[in-house]
C-alpha positions in Angstrom: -9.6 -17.6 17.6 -10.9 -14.0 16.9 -13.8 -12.7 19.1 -17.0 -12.2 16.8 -18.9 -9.3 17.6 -21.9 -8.7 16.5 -22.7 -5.4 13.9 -23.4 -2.4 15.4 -27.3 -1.0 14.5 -27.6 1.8 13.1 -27.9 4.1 16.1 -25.2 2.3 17.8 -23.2 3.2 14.5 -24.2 6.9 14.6 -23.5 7.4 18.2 -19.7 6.0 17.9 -19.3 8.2 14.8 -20.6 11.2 16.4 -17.8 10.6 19.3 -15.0 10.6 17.1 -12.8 13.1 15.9 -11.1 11.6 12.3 -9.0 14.5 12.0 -7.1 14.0 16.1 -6.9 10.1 14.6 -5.5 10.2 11.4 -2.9 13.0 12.8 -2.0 10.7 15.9 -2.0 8.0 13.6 0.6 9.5 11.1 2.6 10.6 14.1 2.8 7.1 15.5 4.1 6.3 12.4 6.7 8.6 12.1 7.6 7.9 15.8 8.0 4.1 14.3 9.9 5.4 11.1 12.7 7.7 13.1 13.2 4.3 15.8 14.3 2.3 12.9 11.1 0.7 13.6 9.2 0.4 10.1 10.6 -1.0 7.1 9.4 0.2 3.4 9.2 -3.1 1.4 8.4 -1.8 -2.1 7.6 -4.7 -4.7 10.4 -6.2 -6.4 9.8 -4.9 -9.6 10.5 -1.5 -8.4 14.4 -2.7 -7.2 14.4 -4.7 -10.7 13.7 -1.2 -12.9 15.8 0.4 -10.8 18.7 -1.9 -11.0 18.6 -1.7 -14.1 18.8 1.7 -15.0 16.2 1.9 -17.5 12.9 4.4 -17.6 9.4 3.1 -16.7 8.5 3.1 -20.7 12.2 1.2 -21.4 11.8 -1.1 -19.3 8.0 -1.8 -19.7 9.1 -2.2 -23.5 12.0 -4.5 -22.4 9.6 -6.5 -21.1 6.7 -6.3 -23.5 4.2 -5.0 -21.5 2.4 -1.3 -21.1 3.9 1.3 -18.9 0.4 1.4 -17.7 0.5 -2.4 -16.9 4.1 -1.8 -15.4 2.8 1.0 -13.1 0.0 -1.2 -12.0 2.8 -3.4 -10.4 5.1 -0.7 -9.3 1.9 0.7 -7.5 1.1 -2.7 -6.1 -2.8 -2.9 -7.9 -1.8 -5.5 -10.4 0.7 -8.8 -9.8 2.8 -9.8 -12.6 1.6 -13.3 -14.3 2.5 -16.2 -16.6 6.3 -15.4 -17.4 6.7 -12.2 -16.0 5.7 -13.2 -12.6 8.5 -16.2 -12.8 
């Protein structure tokens, strides 16, 4: 079971804030992950409609026809914002 903590107050907020440095831990972050990507570590699962399009050959605005729906739509679920439904999701 996770530990609950309770919120931070305001000044408790501010005086964490003030001790960090985003910039040192985003970098260290992004190197961490690159450490992880080089070891074989980290896998890029990208959402099976991408390997579906791709597999079949066709352009975004082909195979978003192909299937009756918008590129727009299409991109939403290349990009992971939007989840296929109803028969496309089957």
């Amino acid at each position: 079971m996770p530990l609950k903590r309770k919120p931070l107050t305001k000044a408790e907020l501010a005086a964490y804030e003030a001790k960090r440095d985003l910039a040192v831990e985003l970098l260290q972050s992004l190197l961490q992950s690159v450490r992880e990507m080089k070891a074989g570590q980290v896998h890029v699962v990208s959402p099976p409609v991408i390997e579906a399009r791709k597999n079949t050959g066709l352009s975004q605005s082909q195979f978003a026809a192909l299937l009756g729906v918008s590129v727009r739509t299409l991109q939403g679920w290349q990009q992971g914002r939007k989840q296929p439904h109803g028969a496309a999701g089957n």
